[in-house]
N, C-alpha and C positions, 0 to 999 in steps of 0.2 A: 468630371467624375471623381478625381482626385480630393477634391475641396470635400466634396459628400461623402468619402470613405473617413476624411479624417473630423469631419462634422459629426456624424454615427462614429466614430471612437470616442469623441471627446464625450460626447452626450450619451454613450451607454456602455464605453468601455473598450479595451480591447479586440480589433478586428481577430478571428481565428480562424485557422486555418483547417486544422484537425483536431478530433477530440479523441481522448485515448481514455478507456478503463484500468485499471490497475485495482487488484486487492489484492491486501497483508492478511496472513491467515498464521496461525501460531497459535501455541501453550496461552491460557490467561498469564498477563503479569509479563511477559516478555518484551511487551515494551514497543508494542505496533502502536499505539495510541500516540507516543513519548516522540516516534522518530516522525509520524507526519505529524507533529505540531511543530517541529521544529524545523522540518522541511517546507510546510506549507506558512509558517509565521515567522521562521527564524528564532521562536522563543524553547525554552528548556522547562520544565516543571518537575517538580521534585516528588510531586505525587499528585497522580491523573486515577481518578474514580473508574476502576473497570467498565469497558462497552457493556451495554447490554443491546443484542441486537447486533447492527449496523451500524458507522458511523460515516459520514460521508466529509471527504476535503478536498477542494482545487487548490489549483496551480496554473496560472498560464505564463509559460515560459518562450521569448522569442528564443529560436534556435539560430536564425538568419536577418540580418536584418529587414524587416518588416515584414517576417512570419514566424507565424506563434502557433502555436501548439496549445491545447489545455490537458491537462492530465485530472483525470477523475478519480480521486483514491479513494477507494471502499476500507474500514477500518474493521472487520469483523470482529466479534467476543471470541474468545477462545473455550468457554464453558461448554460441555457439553450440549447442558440444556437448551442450547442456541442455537446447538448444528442444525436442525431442521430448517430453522428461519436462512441461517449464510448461508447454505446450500444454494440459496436460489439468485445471489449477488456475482456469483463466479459466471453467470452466462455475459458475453460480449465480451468478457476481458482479454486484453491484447496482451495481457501480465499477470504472472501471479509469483509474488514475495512471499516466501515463507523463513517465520522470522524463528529463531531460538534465543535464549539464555546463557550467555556463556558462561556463567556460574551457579548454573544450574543442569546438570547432566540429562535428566528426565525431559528436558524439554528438546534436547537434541534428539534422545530416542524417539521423539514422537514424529520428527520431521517426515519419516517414511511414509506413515499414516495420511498426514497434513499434505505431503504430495500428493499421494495417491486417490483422495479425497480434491482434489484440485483437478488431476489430470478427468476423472469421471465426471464431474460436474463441469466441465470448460469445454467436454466433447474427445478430451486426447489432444495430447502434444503433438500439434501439427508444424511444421514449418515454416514458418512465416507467420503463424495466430496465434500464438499464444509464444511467451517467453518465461521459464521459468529461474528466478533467481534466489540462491539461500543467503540470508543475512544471519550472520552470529550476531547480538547487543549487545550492548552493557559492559561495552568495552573499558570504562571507569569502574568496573569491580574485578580488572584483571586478577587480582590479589590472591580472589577466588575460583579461579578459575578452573572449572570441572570440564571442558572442552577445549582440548589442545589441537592449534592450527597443524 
């Protein structure tokens, strides 16, 4: 059985163990797009063409040796005109990231919104289902910084 878990990895990838949802929800322009391409590729860009929609990225990460995990990260648009469509990306998520600008003020004020739009659509912050985390970005425009830790 051994030989055949690791025949089916070589030939289609990564055995997994669990798969987990995760979506970044935030301000346009704050830079959800920026931090999973460089979490899911290790690369940086200097400028990423706003979502529109949805965007979708994996990850499968061993936590143990020889079990992995895959993280599913949903990318939403921040534009208005969009909420209707990401509303409906936030069901099953075991996560929801809500990102800001830290050189930009308005985008912190919105985080309340941005949760509260998270907790209604994910069903409510239950214990154990959902985890909510705030991320301040753009830690490289300290200079500017209109949101103080």
């Amino acid at each position: 059985m051994h030989e055949d878990e690791h025949h089916i990895s070589s030939d289609f990838g990564p055995i997994v163990h669990y798969q987990y949802r995760l979506i970044l929800v935030g301000d346009s322009t704050v830079g959800k797009s920026s931090l999973l391409k460089y979490f899911t590729e290790g690369k940086t860009a200097e400028i990423i063409d706003p979502t529109v929609g949805v965007d979708f990225y994996a990850r499968v990460i061993e936590i143990k040796p020889g079990y992995r995990i895959k993280l599913q990260l949903w990318d939403t648009a921040g534009q208005e005109k969009f909420r209707s469509i990401t509303r409906s990306y936030y069901r099953n998520s075991v996560g929801v990231i809500v990102v800001y600008d830290i050189s930009n003020r308005a985008t912190f004020e919105h985080v309340a919104q941005w949760l509260n739009e998270a907790e209604v659509n994910v069903g409510g912050p239950q214990p154990g289902q959902c985890v909510f985390q705030l991320v301040g970005h753009k830690a490289d425009l300290n200079a500017d910084r209109q949101v103080c830790c």
